[in-house]
Residue frames as qw, qx, qy, qz and C-alpha x, y, z in Angstrom:
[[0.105, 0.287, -0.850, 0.429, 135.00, 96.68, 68.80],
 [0.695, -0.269, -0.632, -0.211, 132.83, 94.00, 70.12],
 [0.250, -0.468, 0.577, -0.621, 132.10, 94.11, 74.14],
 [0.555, -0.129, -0.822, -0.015, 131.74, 91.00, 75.61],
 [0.208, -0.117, 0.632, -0.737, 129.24, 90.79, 78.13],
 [0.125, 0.134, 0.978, -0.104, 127.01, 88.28, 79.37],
 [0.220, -0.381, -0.425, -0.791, 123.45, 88.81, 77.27],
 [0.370, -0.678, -0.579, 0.260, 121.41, 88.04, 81.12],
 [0.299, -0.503, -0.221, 0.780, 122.73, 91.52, 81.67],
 [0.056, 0.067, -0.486, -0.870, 121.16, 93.08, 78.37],
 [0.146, 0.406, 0.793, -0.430, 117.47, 93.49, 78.95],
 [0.255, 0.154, 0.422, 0.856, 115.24, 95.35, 76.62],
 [0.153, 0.320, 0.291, -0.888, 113.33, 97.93, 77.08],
 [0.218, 0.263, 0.864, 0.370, 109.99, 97.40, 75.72],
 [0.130, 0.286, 0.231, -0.921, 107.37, 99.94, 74.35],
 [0.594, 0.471, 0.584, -0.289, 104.22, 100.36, 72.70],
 [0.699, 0.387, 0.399, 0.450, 103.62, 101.24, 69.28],
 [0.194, 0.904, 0.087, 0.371, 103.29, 104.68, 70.14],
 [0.379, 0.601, -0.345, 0.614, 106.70, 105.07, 71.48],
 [0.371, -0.566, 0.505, -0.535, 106.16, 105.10, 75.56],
 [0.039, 0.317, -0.878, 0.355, 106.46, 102.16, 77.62],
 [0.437, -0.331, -0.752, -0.366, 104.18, 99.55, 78.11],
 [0.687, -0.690, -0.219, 0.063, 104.57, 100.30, 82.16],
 [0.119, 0.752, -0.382, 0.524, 106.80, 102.14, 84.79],
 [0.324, -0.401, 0.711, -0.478, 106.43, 100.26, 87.76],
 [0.638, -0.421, 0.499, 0.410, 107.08, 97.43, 86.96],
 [0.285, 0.495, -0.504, -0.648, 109.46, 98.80, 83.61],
 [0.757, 0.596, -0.135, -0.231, 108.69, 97.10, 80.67],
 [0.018, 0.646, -0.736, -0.202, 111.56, 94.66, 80.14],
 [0.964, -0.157, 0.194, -0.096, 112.00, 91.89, 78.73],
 [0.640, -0.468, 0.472, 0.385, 115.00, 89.20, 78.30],
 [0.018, 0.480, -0.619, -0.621, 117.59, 89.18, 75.33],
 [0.243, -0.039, 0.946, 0.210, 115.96, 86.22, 74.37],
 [0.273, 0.576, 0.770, -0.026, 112.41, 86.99, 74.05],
 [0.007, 0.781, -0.104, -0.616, 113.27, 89.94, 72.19],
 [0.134, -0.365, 0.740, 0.549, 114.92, 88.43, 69.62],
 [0.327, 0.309, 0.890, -0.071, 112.01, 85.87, 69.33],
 [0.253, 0.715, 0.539, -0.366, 109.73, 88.62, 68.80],
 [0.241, 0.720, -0.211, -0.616, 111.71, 90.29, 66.08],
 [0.070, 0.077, -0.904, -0.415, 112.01, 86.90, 64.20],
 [0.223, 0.613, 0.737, -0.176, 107.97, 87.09, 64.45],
 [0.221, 0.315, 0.527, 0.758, 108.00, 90.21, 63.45],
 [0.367, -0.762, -0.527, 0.082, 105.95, 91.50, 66.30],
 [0.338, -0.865, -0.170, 0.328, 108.43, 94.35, 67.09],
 [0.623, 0.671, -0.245, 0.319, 110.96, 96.75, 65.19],
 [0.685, -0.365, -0.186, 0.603, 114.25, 97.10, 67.00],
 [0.182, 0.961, 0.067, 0.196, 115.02, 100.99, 67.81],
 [0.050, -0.800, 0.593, -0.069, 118.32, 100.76, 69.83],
 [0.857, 0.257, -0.445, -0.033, 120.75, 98.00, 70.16],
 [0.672, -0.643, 0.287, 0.229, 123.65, 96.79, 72.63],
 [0.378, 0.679, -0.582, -0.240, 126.84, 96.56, 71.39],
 [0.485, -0.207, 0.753, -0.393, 126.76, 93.16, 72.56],
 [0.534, 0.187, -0.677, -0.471, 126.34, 90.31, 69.48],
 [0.748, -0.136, 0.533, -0.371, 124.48, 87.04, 70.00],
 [0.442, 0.569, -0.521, -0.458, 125.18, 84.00, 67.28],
 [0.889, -0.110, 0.428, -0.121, 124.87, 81.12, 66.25],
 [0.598, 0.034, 0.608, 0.522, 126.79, 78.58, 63.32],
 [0.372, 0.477, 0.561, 0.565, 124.79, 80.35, 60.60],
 [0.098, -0.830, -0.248, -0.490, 123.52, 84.04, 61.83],
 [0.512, -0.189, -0.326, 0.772, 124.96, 86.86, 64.42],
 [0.010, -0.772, -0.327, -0.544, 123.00, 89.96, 65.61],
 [0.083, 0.189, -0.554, 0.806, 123.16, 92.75, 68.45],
 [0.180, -0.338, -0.872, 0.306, 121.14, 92.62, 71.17],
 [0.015, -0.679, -0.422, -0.600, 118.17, 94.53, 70.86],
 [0.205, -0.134, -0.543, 0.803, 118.33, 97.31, 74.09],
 [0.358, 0.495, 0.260, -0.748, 114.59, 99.03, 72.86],
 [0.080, 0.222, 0.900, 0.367, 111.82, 97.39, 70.97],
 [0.282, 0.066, 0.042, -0.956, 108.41, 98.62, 69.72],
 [0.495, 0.096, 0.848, -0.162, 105.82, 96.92, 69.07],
 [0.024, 0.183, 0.496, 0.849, 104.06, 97.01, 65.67],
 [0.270, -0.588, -0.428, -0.631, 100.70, 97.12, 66.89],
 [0.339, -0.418, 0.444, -0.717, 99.20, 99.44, 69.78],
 [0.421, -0.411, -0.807, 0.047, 98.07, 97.45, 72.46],
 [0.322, -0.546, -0.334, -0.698, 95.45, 99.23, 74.45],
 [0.309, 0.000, -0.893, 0.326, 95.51, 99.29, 77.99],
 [0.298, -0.695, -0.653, 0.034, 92.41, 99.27, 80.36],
 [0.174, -0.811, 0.043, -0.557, 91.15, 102.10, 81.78],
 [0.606, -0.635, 0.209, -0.431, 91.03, 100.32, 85.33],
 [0.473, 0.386, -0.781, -0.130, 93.60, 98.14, 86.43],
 [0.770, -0.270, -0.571, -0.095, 93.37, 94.75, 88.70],
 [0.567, -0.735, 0.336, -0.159, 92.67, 95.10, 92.62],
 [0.817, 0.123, -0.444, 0.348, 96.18, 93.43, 93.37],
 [0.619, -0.672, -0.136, 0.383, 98.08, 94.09, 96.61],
 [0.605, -0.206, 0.169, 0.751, 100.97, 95.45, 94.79],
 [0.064, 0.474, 0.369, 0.797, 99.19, 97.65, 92.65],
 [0.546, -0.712, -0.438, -0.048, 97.53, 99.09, 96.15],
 [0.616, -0.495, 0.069, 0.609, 100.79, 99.90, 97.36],
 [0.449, 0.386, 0.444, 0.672, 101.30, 101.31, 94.02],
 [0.034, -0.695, -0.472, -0.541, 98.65, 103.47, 94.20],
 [0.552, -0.819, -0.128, 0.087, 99.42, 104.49, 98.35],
 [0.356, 0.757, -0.412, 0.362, 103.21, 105.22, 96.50],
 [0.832, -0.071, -0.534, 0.133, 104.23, 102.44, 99.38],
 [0.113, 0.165, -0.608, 0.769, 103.73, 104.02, 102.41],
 [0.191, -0.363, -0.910, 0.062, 101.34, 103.66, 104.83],
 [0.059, -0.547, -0.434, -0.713, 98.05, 105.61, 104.81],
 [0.489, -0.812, -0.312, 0.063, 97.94, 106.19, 108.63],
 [0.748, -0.536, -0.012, 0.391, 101.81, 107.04, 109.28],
 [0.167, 0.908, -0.333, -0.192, 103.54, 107.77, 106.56],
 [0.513, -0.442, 0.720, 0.151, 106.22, 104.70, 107.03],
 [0.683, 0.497, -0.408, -0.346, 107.31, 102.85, 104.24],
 [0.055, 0.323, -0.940, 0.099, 108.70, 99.55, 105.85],
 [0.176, 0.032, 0.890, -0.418, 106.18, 96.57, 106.94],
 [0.453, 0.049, -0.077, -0.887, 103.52, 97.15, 104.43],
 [0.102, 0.322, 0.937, 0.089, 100.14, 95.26, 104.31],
 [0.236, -0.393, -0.296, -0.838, 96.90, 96.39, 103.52],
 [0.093, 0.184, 0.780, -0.591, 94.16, 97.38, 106.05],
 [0.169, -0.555, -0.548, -0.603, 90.29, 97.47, 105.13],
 [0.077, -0.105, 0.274, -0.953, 89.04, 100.59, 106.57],
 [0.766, -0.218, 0.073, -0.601, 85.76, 98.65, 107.19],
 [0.254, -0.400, 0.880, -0.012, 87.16, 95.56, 108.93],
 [0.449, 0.037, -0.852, -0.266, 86.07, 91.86, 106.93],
 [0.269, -0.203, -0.856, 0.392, 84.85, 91.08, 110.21],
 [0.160, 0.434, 0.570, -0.679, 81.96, 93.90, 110.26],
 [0.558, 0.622, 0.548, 0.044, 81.15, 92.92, 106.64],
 [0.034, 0.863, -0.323, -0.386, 83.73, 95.44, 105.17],
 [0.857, 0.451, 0.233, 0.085, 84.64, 94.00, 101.44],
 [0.512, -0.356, 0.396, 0.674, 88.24, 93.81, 99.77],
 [0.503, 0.735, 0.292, 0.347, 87.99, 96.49, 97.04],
 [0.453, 0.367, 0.019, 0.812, 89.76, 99.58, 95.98],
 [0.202, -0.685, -0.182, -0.676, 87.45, 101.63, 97.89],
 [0.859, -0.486, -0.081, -0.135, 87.68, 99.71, 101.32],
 [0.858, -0.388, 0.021, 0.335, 91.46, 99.09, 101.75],
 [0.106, 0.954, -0.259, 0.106, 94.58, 101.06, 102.09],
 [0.576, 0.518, -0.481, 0.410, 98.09, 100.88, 102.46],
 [0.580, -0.774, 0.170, -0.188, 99.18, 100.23, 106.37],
 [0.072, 0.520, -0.731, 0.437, 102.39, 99.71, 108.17],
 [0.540, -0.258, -0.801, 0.006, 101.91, 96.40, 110.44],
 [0.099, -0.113, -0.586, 0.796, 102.40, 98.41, 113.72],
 [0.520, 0.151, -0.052, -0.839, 99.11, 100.74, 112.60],
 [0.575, 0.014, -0.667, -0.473, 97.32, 97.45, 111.40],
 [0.371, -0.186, -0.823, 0.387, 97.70, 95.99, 114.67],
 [0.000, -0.008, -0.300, 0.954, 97.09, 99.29, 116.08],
 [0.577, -0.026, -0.203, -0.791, 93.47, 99.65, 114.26],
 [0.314, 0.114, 0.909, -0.248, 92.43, 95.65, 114.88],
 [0.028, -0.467, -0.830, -0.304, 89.03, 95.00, 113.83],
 [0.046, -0.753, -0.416, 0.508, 87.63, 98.61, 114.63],
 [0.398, 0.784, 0.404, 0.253, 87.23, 101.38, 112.45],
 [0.488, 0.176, -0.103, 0.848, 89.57, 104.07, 111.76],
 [0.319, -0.713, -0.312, -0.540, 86.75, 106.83, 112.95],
 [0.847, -0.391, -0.299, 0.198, 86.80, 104.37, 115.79],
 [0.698, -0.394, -0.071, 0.594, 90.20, 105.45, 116.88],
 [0.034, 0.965, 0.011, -0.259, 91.00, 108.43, 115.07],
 [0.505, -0.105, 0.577, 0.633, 93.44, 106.59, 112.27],
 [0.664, 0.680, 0.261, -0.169, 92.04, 108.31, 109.64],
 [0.684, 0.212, 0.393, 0.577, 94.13, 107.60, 105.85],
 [0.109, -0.649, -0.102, 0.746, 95.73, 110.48, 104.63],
 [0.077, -0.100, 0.750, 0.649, 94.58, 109.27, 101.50],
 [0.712, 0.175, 0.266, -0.626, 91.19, 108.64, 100.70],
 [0.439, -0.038, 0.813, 0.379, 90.96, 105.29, 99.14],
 [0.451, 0.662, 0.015, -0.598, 89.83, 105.27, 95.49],
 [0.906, 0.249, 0.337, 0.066, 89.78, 102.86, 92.51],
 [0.212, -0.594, 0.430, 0.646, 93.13, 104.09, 90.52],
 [0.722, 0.676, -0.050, -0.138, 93.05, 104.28, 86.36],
 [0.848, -0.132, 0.108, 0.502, 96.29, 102.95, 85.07],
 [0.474, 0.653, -0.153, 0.571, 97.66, 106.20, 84.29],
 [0.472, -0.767, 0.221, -0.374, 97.58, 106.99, 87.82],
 [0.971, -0.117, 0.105, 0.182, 99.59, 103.81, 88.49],
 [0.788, 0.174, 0.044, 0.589, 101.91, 104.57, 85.87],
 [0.072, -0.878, 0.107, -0.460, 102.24, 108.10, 87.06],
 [0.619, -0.730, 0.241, -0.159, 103.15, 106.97, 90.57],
 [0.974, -0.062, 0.093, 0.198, 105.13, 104.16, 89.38],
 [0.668, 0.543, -0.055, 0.506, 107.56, 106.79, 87.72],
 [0.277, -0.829, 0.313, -0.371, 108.60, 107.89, 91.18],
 [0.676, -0.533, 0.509, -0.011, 110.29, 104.76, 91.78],
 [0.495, 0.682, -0.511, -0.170, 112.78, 104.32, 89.12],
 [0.971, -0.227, 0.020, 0.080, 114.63, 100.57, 89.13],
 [0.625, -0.643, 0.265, 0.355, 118.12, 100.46, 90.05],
 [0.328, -0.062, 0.634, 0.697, 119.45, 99.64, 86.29],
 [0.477, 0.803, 0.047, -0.354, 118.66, 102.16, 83.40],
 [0.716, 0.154, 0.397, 0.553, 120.30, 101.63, 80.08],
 [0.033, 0.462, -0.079, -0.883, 121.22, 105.14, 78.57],
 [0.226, -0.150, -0.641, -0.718, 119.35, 103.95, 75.01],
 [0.127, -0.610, -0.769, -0.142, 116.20, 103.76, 76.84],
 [0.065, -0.455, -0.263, 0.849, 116.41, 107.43, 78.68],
 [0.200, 0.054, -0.468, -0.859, 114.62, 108.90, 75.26],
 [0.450, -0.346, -0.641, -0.517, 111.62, 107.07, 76.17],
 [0.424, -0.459, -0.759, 0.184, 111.39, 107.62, 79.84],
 [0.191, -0.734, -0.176, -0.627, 110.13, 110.15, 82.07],
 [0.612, -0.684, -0.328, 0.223, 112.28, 110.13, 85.29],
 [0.457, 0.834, -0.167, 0.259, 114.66, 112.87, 86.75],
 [0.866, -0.323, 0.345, 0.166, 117.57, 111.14, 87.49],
 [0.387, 0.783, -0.414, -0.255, 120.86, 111.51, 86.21],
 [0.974, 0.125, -0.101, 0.160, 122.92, 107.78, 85.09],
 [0.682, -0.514, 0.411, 0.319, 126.33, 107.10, 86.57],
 [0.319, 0.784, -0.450, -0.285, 128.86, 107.98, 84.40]]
């Protein structure tokens, strides 16, 4: 039996060659389409499927739901200062409070007394606490981060990242992740 269902809803879980995910936060997915692409390159084997067919006049296949790649790609040790990957690493809460709403980042030497945007210099903050601190030093006021900042490796990333699971899991991809969390029946 054939389930009809729209192929936008049929994402595919994408992994390396050795069998984990390319990333956890954000998963690894990509669309039905550029899946398909990549197994008519030859760039990836298909390991699970949807039941879900795609077709055209002359050819008809399922949608791939978990793809490998054939060859390992290597990732960096260190990944790129990015805001989001800041938050990442502060597991998106803020590094004076604790809150997880309003985030931005604060440099814990302010820009304004020659304090530099790196991994070492800026943390996660709630706006209220950003305001709070201004252009003074946490010392200054006694904000101090209950983190220490620090330059994350990307397994640290993808460590944290696997505390914040995305709303849709497919059950063929549970065999290659690493949250615990049980799937709606």
């Amino acid at each position: 039996m054939t389930i009809h269902v729209s192929p936008e809803s049929c994402p595919a879980l994408v992994l390396n060659a050795d069998f984990r995910p390319l990333s956890y936060y954000p998963l690894s997915l990509w669309s039905w389409q550029d899946a398909i692409k990549a197994v008519f390159l030859d760039r990836v084997n298909i390991v699970s499927e949807y039941e879900s067919i795609v077709h055209s006049p002359s050819f008809e296949m399922r949608i791939p739901s978990v793809v490998s790649l054939k060859t390992y790609v290597k990732s960096g040790t260190h990944p790129a200062f990015t805001r989001f990957n800041v938050f990442l690493r502060d597991q998106f809460r803020c590094q004076y409070c604790g809150d997880g709403e309003e985030l931005t980042f604060d440099h814990l030497v302010p820009r304004s007394r020659g304090g530099l945007t790196t991994w070492g210099n800026v943390v996660t903050a709630c706006s209220p606490c950003n305001l709070r601190k201004g252009n003074r030093l946490a010392k200054e006021i006694g904000m101090i981060p209950r983190q220490s900042p620090y330059r994350p490796t990307i397994q640290d990333l993808h460590r944290n990242g696997r505390a914040f699971p995305p709303n849709y899991l497919h059950e063929s991809w549970m065999d290659y992740l690493y949250w615990d969390i049980e799937l709606e029946p």
